[in-house]
Jmol script that loads the backbone (N, CA, C; Angstrom):
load data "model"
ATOM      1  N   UNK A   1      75.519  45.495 129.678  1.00  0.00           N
ATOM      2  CA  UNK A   1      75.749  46.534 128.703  1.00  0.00           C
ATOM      3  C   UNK A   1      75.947  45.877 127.338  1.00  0.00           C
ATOM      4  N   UNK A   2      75.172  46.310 126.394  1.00  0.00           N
ATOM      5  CA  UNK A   2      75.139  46.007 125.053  1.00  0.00           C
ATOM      6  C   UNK A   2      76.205  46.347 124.459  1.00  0.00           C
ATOM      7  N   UNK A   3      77.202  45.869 123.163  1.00  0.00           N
ATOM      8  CA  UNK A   3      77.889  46.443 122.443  1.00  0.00           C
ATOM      9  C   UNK A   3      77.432  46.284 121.320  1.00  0.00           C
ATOM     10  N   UNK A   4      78.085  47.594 120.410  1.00  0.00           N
ATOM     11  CA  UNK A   4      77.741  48.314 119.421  1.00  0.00           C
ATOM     12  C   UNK A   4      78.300  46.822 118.074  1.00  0.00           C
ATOM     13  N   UNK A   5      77.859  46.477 117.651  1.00  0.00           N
ATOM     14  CA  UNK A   5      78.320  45.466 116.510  1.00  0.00           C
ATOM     15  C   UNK A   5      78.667  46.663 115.194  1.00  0.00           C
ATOM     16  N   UNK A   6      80.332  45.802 114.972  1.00  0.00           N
ATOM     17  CA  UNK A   6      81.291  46.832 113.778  1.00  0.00           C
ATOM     18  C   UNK A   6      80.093  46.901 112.886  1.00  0.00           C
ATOM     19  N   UNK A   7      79.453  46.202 112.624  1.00  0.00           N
ATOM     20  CA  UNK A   7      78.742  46.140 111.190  1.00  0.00           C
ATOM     21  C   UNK A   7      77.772  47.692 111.050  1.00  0.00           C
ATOM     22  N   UNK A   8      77.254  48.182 112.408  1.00  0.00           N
ATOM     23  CA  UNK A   8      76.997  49.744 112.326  1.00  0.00           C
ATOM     24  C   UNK A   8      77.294  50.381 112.558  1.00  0.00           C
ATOM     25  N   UNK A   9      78.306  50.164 113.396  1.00  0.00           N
ATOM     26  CA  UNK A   9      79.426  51.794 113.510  1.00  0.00           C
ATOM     27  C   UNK A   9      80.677  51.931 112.159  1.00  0.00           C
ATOM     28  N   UNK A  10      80.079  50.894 111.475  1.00  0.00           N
ATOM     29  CA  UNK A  10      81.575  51.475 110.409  1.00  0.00           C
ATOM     30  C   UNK A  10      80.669  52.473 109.201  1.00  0.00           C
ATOM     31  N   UNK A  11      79.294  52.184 108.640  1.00  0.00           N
ATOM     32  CA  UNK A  11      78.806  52.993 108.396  1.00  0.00           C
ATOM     33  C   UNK A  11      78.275  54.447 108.761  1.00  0.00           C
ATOM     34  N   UNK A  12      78.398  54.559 110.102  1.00  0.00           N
ATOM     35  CA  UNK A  12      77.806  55.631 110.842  1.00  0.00           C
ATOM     36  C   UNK A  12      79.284  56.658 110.510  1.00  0.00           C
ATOM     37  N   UNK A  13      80.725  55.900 110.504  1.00  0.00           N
ATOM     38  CA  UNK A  13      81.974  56.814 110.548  1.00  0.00           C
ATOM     39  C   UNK A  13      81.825  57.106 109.222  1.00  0.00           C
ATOM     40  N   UNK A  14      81.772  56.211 108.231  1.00  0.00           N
ATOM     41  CA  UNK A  14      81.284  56.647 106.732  1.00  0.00           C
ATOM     42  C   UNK A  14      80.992  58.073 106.465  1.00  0.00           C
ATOM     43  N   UNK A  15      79.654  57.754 106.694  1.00  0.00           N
ATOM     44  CA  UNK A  15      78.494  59.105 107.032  1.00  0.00           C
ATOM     45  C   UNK A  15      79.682  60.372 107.400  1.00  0.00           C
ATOM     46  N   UNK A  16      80.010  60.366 108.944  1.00  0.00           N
ATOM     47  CA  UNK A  16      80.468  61.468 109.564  1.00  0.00           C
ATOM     48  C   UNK A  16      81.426  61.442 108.675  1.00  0.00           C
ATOM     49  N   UNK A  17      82.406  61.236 107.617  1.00  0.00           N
ATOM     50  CA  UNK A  17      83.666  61.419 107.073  1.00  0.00           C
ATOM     51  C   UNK A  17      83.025  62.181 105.763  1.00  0.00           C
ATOM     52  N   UNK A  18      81.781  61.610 105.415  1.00  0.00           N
ATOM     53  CA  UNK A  18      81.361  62.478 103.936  1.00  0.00           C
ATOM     54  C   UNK A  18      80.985  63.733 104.048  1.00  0.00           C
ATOM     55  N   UNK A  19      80.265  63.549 105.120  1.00  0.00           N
ATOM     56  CA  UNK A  19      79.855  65.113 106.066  1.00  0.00           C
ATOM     57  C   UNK A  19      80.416  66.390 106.227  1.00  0.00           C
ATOM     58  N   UNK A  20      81.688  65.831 107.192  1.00  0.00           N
ATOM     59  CA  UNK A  20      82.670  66.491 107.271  1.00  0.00           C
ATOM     60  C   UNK A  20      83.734  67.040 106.124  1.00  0.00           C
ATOM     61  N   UNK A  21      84.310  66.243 105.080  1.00  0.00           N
ATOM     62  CA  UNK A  21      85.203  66.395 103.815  1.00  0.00           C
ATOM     63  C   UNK A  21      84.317  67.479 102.798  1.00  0.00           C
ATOM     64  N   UNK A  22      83.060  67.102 103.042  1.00  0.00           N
ATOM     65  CA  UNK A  22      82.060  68.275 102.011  1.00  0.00           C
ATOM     66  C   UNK A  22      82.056  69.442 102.923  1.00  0.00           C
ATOM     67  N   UNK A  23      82.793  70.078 103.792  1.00  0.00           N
ATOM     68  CA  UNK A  23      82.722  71.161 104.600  1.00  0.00           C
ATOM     69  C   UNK A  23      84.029  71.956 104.470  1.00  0.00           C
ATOM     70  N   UNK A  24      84.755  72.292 103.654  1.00  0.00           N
ATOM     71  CA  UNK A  24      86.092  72.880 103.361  1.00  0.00           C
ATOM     72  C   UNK A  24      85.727  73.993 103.178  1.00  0.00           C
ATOM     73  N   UNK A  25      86.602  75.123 104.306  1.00  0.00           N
ATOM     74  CA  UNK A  25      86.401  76.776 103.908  1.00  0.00           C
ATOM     75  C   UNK A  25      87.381  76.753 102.939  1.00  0.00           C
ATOM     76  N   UNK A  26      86.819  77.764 102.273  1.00  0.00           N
ATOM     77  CA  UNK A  26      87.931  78.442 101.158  1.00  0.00           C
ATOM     78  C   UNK A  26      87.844  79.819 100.905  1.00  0.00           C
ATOM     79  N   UNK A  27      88.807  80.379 100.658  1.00  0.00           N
ATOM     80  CA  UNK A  27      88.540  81.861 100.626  1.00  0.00           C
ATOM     81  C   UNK A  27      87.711  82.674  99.450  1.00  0.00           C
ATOM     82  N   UNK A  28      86.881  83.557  99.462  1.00  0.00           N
ATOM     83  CA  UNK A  28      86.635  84.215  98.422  1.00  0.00           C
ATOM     84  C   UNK A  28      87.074  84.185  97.297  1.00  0.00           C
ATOM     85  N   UNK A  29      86.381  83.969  96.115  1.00  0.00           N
ATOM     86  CA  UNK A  29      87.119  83.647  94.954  1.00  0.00           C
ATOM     87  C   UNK A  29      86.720  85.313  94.252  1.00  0.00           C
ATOM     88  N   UNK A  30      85.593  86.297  94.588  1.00  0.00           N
ATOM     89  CA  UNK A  30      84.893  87.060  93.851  1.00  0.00           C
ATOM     90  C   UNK A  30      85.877  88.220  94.911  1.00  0.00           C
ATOM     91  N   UNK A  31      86.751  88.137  95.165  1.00  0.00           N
ATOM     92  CA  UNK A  31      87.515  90.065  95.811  1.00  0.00           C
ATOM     93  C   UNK A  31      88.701  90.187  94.810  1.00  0.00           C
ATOM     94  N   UNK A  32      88.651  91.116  94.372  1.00  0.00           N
ATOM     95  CA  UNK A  32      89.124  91.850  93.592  1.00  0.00           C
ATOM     96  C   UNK A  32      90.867  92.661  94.439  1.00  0.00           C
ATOM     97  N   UNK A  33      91.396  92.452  94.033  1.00  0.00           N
ATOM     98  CA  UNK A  33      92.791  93.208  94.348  1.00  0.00           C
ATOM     99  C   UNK A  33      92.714  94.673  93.943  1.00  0.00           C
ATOM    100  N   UNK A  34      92.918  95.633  95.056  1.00  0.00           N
ATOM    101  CA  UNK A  34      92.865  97.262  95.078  1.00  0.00           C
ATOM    102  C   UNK A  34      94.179  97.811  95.188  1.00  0.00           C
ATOM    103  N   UNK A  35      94.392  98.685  94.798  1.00  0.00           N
ATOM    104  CA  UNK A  35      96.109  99.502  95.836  1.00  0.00           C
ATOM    105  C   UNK A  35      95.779 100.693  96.616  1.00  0.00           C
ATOM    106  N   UNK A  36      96.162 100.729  97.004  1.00  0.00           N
ATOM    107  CA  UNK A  36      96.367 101.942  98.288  1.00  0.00           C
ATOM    108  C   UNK A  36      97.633 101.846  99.016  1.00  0.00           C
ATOM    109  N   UNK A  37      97.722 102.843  99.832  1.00  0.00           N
ATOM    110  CA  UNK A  37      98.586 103.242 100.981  1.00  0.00           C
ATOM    111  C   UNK A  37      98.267 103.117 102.432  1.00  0.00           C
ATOM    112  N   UNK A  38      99.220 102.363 103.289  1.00  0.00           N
ATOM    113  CA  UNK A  38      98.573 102.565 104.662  1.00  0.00           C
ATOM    114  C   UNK A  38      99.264 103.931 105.131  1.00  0.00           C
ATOM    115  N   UNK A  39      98.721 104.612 105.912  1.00  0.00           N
ATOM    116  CA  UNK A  39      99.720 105.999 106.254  1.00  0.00           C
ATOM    117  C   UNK A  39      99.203 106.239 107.403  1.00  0.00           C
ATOM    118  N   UNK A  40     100.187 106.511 108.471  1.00  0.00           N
ATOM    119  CA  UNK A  40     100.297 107.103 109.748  1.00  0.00           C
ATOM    120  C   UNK A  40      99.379 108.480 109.967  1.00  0.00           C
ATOM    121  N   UNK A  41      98.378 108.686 110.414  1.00  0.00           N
ATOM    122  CA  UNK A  41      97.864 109.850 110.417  1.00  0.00           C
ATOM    123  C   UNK A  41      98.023 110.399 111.685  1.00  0.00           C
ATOM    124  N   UNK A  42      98.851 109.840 112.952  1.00  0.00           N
ATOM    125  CA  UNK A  42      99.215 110.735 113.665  1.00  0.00           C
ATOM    126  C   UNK A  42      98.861 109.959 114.901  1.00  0.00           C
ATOM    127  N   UNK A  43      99.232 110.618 116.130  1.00  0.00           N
ATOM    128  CA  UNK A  43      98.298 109.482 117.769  1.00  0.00           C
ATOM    129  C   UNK A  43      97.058 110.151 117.818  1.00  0.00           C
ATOM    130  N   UNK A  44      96.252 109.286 117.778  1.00  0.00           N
ATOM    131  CA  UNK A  44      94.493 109.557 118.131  1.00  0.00           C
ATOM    132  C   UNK A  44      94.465 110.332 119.531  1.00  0.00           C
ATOM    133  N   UNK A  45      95.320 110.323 120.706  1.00  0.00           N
ATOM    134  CA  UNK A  45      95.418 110.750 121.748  1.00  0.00           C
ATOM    135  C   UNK A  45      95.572 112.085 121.582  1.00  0.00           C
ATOM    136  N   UNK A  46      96.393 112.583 120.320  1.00  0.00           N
ATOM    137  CA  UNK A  46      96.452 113.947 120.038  1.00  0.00           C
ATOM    138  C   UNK A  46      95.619 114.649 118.731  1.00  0.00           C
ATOM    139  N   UNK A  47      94.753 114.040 118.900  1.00  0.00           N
ATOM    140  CA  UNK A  47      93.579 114.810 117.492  1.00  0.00           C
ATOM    141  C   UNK A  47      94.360 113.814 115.935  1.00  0.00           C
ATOM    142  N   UNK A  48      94.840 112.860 116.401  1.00  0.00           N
ATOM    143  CA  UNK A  48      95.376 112.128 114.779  1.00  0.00           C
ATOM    144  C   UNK A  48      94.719 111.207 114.397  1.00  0.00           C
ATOM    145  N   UNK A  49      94.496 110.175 112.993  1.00  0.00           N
ATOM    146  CA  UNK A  49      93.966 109.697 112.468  1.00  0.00           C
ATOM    147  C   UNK A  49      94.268 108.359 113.040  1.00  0.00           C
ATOM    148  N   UNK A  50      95.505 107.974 113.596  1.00  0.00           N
ATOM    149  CA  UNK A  50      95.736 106.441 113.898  1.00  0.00           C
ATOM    150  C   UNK A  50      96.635 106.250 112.326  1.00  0.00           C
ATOM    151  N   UNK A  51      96.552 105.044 112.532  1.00  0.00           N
ATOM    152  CA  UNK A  51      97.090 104.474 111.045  1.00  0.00           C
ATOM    153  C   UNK A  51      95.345 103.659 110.831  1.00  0.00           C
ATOM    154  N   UNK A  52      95.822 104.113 109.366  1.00  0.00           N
ATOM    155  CA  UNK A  52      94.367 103.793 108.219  1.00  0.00           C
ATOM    156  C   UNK A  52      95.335 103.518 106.693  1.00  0.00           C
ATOM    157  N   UNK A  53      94.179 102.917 105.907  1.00  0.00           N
ATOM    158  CA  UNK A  53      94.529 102.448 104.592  1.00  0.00           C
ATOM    159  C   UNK A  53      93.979 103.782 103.735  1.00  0.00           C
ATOM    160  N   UNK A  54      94.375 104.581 102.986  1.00  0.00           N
ATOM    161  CA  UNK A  54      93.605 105.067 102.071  1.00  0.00           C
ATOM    162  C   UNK A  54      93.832 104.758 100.681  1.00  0.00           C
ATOM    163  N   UNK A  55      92.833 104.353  99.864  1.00  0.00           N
ATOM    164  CA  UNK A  55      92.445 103.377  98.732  1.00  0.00           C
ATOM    165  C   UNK A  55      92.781 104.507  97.568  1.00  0.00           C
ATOM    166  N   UNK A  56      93.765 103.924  96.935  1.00  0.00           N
ATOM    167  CA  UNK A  56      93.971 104.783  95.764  1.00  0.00           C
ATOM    168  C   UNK A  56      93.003 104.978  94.493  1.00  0.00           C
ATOM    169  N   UNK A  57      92.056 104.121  93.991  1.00  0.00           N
ATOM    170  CA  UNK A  57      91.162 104.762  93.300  1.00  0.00           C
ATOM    171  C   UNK A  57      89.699 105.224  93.618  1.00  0.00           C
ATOM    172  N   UNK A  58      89.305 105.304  94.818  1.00  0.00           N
ATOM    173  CA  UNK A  58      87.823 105.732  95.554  1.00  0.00           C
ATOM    174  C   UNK A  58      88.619 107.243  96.490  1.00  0.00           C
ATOM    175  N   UNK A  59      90.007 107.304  97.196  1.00  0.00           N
ATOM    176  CA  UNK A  59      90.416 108.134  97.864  1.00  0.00           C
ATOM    177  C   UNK A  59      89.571 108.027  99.302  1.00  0.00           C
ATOM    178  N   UNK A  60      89.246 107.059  99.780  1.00  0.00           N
ATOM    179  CA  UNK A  60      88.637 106.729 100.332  1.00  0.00           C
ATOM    180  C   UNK A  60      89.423 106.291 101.679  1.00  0.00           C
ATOM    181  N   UNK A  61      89.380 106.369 103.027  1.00  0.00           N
ATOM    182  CA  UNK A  61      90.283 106.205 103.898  1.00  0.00           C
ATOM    183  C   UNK A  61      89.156 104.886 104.760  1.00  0.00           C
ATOM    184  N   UNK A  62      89.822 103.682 105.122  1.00  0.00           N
ATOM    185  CA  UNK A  62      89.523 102.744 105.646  1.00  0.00           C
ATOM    186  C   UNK A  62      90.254 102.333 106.968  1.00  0.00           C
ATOM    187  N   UNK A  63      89.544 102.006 107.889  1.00  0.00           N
ATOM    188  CA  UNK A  63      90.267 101.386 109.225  1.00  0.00           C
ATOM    189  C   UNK A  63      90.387  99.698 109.297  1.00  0.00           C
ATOM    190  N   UNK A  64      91.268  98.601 108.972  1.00  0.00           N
ATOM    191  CA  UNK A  64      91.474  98.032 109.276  1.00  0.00           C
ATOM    192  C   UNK A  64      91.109  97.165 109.964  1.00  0.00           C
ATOM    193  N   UNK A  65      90.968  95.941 110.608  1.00  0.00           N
ATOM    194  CA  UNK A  65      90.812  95.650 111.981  1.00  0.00           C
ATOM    195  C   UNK A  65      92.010  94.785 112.136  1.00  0.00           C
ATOM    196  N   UNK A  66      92.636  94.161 111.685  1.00  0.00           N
ATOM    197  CA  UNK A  66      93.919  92.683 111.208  1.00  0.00           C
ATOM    198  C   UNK A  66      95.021  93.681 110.532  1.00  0.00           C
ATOM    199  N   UNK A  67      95.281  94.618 110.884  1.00  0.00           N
ATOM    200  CA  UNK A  67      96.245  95.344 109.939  1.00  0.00           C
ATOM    201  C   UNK A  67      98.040  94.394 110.586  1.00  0.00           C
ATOM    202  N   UNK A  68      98.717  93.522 109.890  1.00  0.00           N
ATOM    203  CA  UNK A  68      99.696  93.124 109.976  1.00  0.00           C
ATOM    204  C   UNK A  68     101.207  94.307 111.038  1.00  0.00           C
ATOM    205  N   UNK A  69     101.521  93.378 111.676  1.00  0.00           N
ATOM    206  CA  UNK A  69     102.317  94.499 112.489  1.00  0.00           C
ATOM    207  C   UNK A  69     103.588  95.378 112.028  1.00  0.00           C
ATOM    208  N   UNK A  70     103.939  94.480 110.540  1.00  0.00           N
ATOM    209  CA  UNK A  70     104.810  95.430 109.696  1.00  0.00           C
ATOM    210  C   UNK A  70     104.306  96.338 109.473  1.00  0.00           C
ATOM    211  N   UNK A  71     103.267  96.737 109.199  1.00  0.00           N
ATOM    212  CA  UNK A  71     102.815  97.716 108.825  1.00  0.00           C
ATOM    213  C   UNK A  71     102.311  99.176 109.782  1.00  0.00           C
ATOM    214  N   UNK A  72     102.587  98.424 111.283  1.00  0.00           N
ATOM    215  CA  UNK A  72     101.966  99.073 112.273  1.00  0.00           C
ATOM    216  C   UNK A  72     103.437 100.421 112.351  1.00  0.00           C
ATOM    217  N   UNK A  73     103.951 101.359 111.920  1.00  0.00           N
ATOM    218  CA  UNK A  73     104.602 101.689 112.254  1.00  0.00           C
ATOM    219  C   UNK A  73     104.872 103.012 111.954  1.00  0.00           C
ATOM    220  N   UNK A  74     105.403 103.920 113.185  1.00  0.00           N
ATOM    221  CA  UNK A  74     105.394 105.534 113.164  1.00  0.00           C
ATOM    222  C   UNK A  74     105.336 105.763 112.256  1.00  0.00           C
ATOM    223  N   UNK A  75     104.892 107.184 111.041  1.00  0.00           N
ATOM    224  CA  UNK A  75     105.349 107.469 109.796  1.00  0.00           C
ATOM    225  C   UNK A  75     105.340 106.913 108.520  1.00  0.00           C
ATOM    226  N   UNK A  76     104.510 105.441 108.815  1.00  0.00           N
ATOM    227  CA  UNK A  76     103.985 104.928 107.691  1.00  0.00           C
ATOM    228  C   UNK A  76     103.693 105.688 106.835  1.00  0.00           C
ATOM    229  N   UNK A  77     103.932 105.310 105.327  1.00  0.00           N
ATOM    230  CA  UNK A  77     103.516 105.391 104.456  1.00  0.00           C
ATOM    231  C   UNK A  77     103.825 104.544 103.161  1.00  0.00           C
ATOM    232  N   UNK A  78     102.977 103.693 103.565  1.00  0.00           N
ATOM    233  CA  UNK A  78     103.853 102.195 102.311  1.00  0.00           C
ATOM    234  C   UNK A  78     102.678 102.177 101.176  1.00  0.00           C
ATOM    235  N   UNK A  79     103.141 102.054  99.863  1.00  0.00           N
ATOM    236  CA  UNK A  79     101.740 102.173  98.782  1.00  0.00           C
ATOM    237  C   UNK A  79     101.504  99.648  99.073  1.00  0.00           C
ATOM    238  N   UNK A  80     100.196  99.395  98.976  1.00  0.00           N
ATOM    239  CA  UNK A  80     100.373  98.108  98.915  1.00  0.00           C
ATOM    240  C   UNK A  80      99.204  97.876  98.107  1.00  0.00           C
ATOM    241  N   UNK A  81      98.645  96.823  97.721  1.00  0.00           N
ATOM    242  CA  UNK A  81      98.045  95.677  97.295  1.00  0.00           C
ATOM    243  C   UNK A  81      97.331  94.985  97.666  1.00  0.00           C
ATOM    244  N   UNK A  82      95.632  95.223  98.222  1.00  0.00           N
ATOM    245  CA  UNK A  82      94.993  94.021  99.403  1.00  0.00           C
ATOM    246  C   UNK A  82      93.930  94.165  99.173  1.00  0.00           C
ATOM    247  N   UNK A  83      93.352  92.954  99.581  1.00  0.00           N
ATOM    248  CA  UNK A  83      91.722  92.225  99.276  1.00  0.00           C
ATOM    249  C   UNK A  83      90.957  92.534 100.666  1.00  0.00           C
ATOM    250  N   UNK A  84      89.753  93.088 100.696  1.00  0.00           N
ATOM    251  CA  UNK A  84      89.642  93.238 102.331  1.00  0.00           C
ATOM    252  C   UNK A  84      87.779  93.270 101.775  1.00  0.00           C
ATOM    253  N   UNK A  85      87.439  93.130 102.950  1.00  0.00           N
ATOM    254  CA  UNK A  85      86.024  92.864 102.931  1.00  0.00           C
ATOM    255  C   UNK A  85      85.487  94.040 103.913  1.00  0.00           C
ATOM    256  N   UNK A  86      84.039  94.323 103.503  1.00  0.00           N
ATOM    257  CA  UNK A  86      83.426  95.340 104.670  1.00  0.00           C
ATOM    258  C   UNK A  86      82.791  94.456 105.644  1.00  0.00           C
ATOM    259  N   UNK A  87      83.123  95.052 106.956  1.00  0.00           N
ATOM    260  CA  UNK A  87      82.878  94.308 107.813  1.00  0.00           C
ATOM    261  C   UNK A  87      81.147  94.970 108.923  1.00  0.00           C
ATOM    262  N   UNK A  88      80.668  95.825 107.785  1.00  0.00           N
ATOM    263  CA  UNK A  88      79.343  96.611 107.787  1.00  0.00           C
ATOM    264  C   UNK A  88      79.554  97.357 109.055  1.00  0.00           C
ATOM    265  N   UNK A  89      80.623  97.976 109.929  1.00  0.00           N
ATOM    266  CA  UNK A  89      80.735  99.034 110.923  1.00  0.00           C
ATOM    267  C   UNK A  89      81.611 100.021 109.993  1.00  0.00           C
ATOM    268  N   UNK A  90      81.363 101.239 110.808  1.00  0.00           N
ATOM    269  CA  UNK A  90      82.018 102.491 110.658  1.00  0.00           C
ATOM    270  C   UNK A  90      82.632 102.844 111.945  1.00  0.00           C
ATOM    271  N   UNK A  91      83.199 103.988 111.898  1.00  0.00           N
ATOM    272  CA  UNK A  91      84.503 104.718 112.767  1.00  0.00           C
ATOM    273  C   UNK A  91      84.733 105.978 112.411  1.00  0.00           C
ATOM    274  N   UNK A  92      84.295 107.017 113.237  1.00  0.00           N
ATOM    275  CA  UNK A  92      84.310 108.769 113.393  1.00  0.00           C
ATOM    276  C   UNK A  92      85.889 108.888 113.532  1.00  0.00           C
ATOM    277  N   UNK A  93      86.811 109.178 112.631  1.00  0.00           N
ATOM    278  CA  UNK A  93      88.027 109.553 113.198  1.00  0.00           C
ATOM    279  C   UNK A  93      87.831 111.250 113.360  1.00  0.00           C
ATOM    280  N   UNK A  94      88.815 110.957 113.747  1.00  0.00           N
ATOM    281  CA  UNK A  94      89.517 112.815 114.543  1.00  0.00           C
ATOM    282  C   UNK A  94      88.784 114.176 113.380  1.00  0.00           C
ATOM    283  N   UNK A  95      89.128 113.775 112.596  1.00  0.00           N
ATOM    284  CA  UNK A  95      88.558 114.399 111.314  1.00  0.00           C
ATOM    285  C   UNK A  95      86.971 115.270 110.961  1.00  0.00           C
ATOM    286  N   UNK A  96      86.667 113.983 111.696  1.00  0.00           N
ATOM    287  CA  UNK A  96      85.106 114.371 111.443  1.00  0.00           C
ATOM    288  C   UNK A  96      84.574 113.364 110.164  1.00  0.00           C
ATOM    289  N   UNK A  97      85.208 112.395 109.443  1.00  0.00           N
ATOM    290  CA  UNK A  97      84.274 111.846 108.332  1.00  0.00           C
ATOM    291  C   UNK A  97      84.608 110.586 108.946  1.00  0.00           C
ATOM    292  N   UNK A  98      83.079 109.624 108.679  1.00  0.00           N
ATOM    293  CA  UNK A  98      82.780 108.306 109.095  1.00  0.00           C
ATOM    294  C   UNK A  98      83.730 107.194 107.861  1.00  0.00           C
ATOM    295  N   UNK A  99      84.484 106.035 108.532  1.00  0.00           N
ATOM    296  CA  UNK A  99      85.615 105.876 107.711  1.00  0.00           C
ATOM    297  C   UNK A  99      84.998 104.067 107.835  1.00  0.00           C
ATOM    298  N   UNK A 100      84.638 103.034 106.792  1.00  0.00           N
ATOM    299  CA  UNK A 100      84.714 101.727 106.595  1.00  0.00           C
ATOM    300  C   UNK A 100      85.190 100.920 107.615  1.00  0.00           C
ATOM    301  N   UNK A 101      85.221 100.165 108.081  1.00  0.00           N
ATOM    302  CA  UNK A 101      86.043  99.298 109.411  1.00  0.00           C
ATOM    303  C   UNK A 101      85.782  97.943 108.121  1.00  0.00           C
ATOM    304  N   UNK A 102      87.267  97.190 107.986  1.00  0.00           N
ATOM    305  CA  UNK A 102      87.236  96.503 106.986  1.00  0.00           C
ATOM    306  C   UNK A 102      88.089  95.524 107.362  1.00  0.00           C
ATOM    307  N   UNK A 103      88.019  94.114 106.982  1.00  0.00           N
ATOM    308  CA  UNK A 103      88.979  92.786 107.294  1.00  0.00           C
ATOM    309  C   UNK A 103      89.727  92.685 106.211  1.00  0.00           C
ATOM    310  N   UNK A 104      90.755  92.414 105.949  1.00  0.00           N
ATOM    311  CA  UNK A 104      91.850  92.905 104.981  1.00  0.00           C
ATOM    312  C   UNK A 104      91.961  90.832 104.909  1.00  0.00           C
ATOM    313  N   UNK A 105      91.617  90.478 103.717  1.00  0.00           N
ATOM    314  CA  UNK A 105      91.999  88.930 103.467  1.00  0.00           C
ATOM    315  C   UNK A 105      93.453  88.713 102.858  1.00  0.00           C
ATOM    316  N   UNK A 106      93.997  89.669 101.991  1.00  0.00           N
ATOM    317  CA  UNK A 106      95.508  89.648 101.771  1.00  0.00           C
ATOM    318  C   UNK A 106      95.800  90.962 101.526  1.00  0.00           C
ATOM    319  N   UNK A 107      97.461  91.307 101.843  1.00  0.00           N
ATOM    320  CA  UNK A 107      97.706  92.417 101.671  1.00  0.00           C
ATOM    321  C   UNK A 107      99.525  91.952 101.388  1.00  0.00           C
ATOM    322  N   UNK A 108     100.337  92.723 100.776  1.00  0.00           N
ATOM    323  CA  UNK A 108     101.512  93.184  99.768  1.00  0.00           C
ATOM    324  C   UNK A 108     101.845  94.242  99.805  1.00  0.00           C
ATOM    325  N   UNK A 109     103.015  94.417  99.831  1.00  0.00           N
ATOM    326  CA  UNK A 109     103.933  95.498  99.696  1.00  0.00           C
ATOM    327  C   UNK A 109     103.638  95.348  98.013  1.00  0.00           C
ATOM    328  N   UNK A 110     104.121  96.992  97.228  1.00  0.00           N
ATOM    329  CA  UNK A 110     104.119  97.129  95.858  1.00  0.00           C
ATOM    330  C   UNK A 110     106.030  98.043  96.035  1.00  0.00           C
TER     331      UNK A 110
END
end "model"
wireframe off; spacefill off
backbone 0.3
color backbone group
């Protein structure tokens, strides 16, 4: 069995280290901060909305998918602050109107 002589495996780790270091996620720099309210619309089991975000300047009601568990709670109605992305699905609530399904990247209490 042959061994590998340092003289080319120290370049080859080189390589894989430049590779790798030029590969850093970072978050969206282009989302914009919105306000809205998350609000309790009731148990889906009984004709209710679930809890949803509705966006204070479109009036627009959004479903979540990462909604934080503070927020998960009976009677919600907290106004907040959050960056969220469309995640290109929709969702028929109880209602009857087709509602955004959206990944929320930060969100704040106001």
């Amino acid at each position: 069995m042959k061994k590998i002589p340092g003289l080319l495996l120290s370049p080859m780790i080189l390589i894989l280290l430049v590779i790798f270091a030029g590969c850093q996620k970072s978050a969206p720099s282009n989302l914009s901060e919105i306000n809205g309210h998350v609000v309790d619309g009731g148990d889906p089991a009984v004709d209710g909305m679930g809890i949803y975000i509705r966006l204070d300047g479109s009036r627009e009601n959004v479903i979540p998918i990462n909604l934080p568990a503070e927020y998960q709670q009976k009677g919600v109605n907290s106004p907040v602050a959050l960056k969220i992305v469309n995640t290109g699905g929709t969702k028929r609530l109880n209602f009857g109107a087709d509602c955004r399904i959206v990944y929320i990247v930060s969100i704040r209490k106001l």
